[in-house]
C-alpha positions as CSV (number, residue, x, y, z in Angstrom):
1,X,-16.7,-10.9,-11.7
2,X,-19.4,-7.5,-10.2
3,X,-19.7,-7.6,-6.8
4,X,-23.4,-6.3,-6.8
5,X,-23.0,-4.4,-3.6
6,X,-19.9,-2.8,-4.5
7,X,-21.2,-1.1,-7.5
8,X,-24.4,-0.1,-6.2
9,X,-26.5,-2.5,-8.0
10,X,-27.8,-4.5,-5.2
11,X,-31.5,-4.4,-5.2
12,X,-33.6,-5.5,-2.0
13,X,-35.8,-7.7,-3.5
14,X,-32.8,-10.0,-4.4
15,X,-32.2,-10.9,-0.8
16,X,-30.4,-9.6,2.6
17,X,-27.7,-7.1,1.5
18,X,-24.4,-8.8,1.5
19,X,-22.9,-6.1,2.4
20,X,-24.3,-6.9,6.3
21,X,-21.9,-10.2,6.4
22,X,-18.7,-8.3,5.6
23,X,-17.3,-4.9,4.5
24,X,-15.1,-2.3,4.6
25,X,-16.8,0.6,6.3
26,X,-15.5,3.9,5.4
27,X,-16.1,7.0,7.6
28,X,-16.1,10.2,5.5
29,X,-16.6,12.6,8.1
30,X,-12.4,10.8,9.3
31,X,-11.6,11.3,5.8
32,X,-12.8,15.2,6.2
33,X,-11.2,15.5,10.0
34,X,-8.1,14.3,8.8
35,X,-7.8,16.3,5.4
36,X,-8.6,19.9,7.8
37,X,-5.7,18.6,10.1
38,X,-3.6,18.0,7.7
39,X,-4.2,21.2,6.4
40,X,-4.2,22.9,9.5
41,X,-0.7,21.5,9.4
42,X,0.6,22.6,5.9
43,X,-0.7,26.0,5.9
44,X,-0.1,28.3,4.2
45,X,0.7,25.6,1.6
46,X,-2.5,23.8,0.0
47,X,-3.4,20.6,0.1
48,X,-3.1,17.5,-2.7
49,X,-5.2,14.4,-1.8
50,X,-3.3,11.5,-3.0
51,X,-6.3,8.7,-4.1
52,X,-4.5,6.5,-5.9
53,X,-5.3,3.0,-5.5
54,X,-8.8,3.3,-4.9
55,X,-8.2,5.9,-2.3
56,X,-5.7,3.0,-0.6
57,X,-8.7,0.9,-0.8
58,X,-11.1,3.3,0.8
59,X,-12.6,4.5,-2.2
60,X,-11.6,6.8,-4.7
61,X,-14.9,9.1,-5.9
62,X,-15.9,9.3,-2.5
63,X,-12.9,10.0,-0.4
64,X,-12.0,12.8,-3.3
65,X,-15.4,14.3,-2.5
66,X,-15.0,14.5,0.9
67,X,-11.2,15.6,0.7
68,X,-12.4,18.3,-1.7
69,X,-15.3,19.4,0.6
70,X,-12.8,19.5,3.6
71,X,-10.2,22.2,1.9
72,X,-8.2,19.6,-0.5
73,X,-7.3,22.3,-3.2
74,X,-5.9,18.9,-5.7
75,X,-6.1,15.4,-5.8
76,X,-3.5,13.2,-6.7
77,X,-2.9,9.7,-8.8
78,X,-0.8,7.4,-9.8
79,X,-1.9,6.6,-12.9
80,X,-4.2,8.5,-15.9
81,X,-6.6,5.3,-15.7
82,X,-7.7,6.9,-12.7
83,X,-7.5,10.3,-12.9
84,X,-10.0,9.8,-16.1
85,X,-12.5,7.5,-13.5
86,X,-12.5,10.9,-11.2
87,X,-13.5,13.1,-14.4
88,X,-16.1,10.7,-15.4
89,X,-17.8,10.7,-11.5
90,X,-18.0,14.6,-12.6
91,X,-15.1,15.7,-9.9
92,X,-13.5,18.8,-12.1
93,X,-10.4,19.6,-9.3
94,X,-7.1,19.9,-10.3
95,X,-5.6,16.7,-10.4
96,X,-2.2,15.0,-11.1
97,X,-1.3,11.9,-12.4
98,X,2.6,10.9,-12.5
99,X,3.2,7.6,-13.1
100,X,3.2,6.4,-17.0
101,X,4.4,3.5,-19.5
102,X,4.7,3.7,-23.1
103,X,0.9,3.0,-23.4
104,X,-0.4,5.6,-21.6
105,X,-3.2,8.0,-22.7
106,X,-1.7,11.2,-23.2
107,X,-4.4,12.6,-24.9
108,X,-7.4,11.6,-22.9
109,X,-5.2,13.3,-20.0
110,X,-4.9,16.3,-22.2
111,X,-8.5,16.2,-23.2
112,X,-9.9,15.8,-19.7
113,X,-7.4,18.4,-18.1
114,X,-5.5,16.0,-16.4
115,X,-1.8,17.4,-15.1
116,X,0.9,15.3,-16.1
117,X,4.0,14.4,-14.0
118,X,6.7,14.4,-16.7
119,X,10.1,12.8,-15.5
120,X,12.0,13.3,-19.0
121,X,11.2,10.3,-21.4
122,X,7.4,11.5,-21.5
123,X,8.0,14.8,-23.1
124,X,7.8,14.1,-26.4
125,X,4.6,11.5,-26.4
126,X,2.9,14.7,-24.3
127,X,3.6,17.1,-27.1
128,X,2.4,14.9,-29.7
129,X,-0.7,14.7,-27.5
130,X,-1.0,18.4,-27.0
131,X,-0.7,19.3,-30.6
132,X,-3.5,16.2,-31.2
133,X,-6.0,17.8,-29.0
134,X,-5.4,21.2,-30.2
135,X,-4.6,22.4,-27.0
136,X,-1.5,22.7,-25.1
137,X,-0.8,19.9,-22.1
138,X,-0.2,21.0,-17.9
139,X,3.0,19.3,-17.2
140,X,5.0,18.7,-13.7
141,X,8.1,18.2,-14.2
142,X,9.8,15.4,-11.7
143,X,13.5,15.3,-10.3
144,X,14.6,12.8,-9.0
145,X,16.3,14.5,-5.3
146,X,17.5,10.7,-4.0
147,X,14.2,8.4,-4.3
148,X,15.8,7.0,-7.1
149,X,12.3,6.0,-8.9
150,X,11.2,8.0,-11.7
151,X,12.2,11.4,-12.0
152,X,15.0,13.6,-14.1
153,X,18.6,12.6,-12.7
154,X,20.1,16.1,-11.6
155,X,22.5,15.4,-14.8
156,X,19.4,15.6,-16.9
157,X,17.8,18.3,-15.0
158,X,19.1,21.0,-16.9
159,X,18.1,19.2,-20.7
160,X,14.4,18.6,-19.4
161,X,14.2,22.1,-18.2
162,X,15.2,23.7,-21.5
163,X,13.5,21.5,-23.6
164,X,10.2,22.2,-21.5
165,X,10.6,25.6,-22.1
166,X,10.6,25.6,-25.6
167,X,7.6,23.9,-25.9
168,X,5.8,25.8,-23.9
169,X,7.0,29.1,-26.0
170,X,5.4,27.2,-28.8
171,X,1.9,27.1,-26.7
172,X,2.2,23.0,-26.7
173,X,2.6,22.9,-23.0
174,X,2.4,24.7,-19.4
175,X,4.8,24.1,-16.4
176,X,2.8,24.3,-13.9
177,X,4.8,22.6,-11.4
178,X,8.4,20.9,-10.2
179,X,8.0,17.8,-7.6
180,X,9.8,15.2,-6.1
181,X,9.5,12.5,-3.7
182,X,11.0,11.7,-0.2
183,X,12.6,8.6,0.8
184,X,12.8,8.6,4.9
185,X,10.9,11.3,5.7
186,X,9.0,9.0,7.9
187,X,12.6,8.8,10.1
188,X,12.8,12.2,10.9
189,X,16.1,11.8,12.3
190,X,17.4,10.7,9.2
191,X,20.1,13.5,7.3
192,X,19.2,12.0,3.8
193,X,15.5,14.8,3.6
194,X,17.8,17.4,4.2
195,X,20.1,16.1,1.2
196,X,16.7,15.7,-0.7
197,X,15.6,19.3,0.2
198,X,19.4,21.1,-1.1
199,X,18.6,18.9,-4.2
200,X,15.2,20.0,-4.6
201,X,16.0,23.7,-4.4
202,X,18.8,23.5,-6.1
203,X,16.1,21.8,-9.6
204,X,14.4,24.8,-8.5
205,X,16.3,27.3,-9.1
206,X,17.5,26.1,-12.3
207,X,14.3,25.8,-13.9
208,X,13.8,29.2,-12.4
209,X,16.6,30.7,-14.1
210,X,15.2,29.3,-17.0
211,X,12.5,31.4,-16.8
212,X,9.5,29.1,-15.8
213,X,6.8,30.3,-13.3
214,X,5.8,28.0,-11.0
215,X,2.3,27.5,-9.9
216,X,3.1,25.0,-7.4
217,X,6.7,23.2,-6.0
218,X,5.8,20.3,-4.1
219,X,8.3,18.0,-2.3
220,X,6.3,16.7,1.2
221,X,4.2,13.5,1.7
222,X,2.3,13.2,4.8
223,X,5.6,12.1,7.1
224,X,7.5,15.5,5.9
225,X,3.8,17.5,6.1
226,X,3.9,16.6,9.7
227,X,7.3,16.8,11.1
228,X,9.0,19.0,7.9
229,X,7.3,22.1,7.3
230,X,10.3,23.2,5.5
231,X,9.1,20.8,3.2
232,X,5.9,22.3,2.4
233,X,6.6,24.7,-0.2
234,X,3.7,25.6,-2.2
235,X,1.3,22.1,-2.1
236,X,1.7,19.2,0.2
237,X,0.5,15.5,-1.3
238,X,-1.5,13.6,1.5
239,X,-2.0,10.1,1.0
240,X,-1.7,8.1,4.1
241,X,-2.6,10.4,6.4
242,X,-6.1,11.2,5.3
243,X,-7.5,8.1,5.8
244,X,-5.9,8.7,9.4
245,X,-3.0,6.0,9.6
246,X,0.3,7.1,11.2
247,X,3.6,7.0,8.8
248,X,5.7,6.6,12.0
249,X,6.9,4.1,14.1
250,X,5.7,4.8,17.9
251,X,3.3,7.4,17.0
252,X,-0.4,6.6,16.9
253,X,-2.7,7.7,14.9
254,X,-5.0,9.9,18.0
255,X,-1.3,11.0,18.9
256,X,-1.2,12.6,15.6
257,X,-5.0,13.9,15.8
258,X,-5.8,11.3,13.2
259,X,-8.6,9.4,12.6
260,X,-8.4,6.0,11.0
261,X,-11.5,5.7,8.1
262,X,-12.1,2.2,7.9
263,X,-13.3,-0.1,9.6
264,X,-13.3,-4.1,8.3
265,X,-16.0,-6.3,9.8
266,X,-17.9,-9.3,9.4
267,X,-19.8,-11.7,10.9
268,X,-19.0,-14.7,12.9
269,X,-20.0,-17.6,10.9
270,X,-19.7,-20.8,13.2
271,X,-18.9,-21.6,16.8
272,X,-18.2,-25.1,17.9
273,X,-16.8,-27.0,21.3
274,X,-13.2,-28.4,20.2
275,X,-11.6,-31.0,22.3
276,X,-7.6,-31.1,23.8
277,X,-5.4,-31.6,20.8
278,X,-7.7,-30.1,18.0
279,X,-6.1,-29.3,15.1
280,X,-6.8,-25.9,13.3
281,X,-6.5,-24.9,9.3
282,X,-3.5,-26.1,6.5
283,X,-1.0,-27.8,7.7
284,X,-2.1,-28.2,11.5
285,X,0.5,-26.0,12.9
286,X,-2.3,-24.7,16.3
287,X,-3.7,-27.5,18.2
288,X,-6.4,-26.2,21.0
289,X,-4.4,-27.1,24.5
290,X,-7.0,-28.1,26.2
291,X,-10.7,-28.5,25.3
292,X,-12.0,-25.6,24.1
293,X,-14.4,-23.0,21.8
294,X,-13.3,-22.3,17.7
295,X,-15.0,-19.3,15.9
296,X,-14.8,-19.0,12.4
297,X,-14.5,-15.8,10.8
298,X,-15.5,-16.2,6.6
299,X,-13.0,-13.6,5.3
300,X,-9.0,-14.8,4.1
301,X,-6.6,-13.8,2.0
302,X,-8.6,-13.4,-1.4
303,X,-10.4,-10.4,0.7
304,X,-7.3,-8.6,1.5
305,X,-5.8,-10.5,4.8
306,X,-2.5,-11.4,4.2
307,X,-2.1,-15.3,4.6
308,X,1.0,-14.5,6.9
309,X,-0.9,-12.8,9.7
310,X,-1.7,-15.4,12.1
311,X,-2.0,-14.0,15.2
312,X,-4.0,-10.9,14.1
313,X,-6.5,-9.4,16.0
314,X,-10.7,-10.0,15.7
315,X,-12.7,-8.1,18.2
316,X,-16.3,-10.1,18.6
317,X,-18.2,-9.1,22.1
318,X,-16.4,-6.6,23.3
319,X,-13.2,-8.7,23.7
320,X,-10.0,-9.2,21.2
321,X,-8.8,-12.8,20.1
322,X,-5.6,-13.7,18.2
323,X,-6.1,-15.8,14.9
324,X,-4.4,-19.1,15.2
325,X,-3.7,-21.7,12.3
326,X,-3.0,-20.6,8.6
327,X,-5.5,-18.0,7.2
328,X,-7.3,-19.6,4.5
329,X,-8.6,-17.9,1.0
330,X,-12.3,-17.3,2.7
331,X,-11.8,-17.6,6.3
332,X,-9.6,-18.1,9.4
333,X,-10.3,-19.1,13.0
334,X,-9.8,-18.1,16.5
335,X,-9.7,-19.7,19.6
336,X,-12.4,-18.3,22.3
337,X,-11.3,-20.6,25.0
338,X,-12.1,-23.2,27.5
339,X,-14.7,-20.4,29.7
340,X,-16.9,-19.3,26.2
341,X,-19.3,-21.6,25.0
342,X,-20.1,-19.4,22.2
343,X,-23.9,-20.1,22.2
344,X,-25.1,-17.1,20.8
345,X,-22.4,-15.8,19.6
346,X,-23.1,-17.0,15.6
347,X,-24.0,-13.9,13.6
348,X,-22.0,-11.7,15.6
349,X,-19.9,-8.6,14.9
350,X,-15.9,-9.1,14.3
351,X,-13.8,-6.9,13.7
352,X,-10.8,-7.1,12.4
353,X,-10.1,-3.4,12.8
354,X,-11.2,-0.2,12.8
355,X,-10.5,3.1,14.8
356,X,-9.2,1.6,18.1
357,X,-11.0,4.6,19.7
358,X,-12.8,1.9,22.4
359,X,-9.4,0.0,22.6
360,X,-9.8,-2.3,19.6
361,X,-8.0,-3.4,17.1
362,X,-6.1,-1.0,14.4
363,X,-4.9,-1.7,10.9
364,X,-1.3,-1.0,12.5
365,X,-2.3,-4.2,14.5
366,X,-2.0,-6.3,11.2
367,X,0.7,-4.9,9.6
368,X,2.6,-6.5,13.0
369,X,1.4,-9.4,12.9
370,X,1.8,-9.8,9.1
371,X,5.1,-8.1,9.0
372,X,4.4,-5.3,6.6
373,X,2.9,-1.8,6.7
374,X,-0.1,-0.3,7.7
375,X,-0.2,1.5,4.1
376,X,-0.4,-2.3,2.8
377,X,-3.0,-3.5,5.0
378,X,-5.5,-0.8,4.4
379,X,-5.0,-0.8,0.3
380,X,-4.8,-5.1,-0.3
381,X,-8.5,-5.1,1.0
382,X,-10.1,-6.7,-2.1
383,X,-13.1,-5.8,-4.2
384,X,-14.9,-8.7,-2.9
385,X,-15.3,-7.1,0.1
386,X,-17.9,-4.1,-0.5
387,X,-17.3,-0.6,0.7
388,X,-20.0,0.9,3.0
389,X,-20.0,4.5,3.1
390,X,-21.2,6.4,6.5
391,X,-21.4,10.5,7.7
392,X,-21.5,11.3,3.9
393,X,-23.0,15.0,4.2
394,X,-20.2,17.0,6.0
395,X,-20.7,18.0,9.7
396,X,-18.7,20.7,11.6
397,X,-15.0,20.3,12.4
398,X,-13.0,22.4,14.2
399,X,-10.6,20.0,15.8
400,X,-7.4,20.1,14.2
401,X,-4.2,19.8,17.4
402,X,-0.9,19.5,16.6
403,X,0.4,17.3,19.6
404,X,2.1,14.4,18.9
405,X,4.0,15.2,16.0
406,X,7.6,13.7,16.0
407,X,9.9,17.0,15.3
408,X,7.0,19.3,15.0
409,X,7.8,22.5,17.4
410,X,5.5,23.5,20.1
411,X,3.9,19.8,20.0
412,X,3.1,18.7,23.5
């Protein structure tokens, strides 16, 4: 099913924008603030932009732009699916994509100039796509340094290496980089990034033996870019923290200098008087105490909130409720109280969260209450919900502190 207003093909004569009863709204000027502090933090290394997902459900086309406008020197993917949509929007920056099947396309990643993450099994479907385009394929080659997800094993290393090598004597392929991934590096405390660094240098140094010449080694995710600069190497991939969520525990987001992007709103859809005893949603599991006000609020788990979450946060009039009862598919409810009536209050703003700047409530909020992640609550936001996009041109930023950081030296 198109969601008109997500694709851009809403037209005002058709009616009111339904983008004004819900959406995502995604600040690009936080996407740009967050990319130059992340930066800030990195340097000298450069920075990769990791938009996979959609841009964890921000947006991919845009949120590149912006990154890229901010000092992102790469962008990053999961998959060549979407490294293909960026070249398509016209967006010409270097740009990875690591994570493949059997099916993938090869040689529309060749053809577009897409980089390749290349864990061992992928060499040989690459070369065949290189010597099919005429032209030889940019390959990163991936150990595995403790993740245990894709990657060389270090007993493999050496076989990728060499066999990388040759090809690209033959002009069927350039090694333009080594990677890896990090497990904990969002416990800093933890000794296994420290194993994964030894590991990491150690692939280093034989590929560099073997004579390849590195454009870029890059080992730290947003955790590690913070709190690791050891890490750093060449290139740091950024995912999380550009769209300004926090990767540690007890550490907000304005600790960090972070700016959370989006912000998910609707609009309040029904207010009634309840009495004593009122049973709310599936399975009756909230009954109002005493006689009181229900709000409903017309988004549910087929836009993104997880049906677990009871107890989340919606901001409507300046004040936070918790949802009570099972969230439903479209909607769940909240309980206002005996002392608000809630005349007036249909067709009001709630927010389920946003920034938390004025105090209200934050993605992290939602990941509490639904158990999970805030990496999860920002990225499951549907495509039935449209994206609204706000500050697009880019305005001056010079604010890029480095208090707050867990491990970082010199943070206040």
């Amino acid at each position: 099913m198109t969601y008109p207003a997500t694709t851009g093909e809403f037209s005002a004569a058709s009616g009111p924008d339904p983008r004004h009863e819900r959406s995502a709204v995604i600040d690009l000027d936080a996407i740009r603030h967050n990319v130059r502090r992340l930066a800030a933090a990195a340097s000298p290394a450069k920075v990769m932009a990791v938009v996979k997902a959609d841009a964890y459900g921000h947006g991919a086309v845009p949120v590149a732009r912006a990154a890229l406008q901010a000092g992102a020197s790469w962008l990053g993917v999961a998959h060549i699916s979407e490294a293909l949509a960026l070249r398509a929007a016209g967006i010409d920056a270097p740009l990875l994509a690591w994570l493949h099947t059997t099916d993938s396309n090869f040689g529309a990643a060749v053809a577009a100039g897409v980089d390749i993450g290349c864990s061992g099994w992928e060499l040989e479907r690459i070369v065949a796509a290189a010597r099919e385009q005429e032209r030889p394929a940019r390959i990163h080659l991936k150990v595995d340094t403790g993740l245990g997800r894709n990657g060389a094993t270090p007993e493999t290393w050496d076989r990728l290496v060499g066999e990388a090598v040759e090809y690209q004597d033959q002009g069927l392929l350039r090694v333009v980089g080594i990677f890896s991934h990090l497990a904990v590096a969002d416990e800093p405390e933890r000794p296994e990034t420290d194993q994964q660094v030894a590991a990491f240098r150690e692939a280093l140094a034989i590929a560099e033996d073997a004579g390849v010449d590195l454009e870029v080694r890059h080992l730290a995710n947003t955790p590690a870019t913070l709190s690791r600069p050891d890490t750093h190497f060449d290139l740091v991939r950024v995912g999380l923290g550009i769209y300004g969520l926090s990767p540690f525990d007890g550490t907000t987001s304005a600790e960090l200098g972070l700016r959370p992007a989006m912000t998910l709103r609707t609009l309040v859809s029904q207010c009634k008087a309840v009495p004593a005893g009122q049973g709310v949603s599936y399975g009756l599991h909230y009954r109002t105490r005493e006689a009181s006000t229900l709000a409903l609020i017309p988004m549910g788990y087929a836009d993104g909130v997880p049906r677990v979450a009871t107890g989340g946060p919606v901001r409507i009039a300046g004040k936070t409720y918790p949802v009570v009862g099972r969230i439903a598919m479209d909607q769940m409810v909240i309980d206002l109280g005996p002392e608000t009536s809630g005349a007036g209050l249909q067709g009001t703003e709630a927010e389920l969260f946003g920034s938390g700047a004025d105090g209200g409530p934050t993605a992290d909020d939602w990941a509490r209450a639904a158990g999970t992640i805030n990496y999860e609550v920002v990225t499951r936001i549907s495509p039935r919900v449209p994206r609204r996009f706000i500050n697009e041109d880019q305005p001056a930023d010079n604010s890029q502190g480095l208090a707050g950081v867990p491990g970082k030296a010199g943070a206040a």
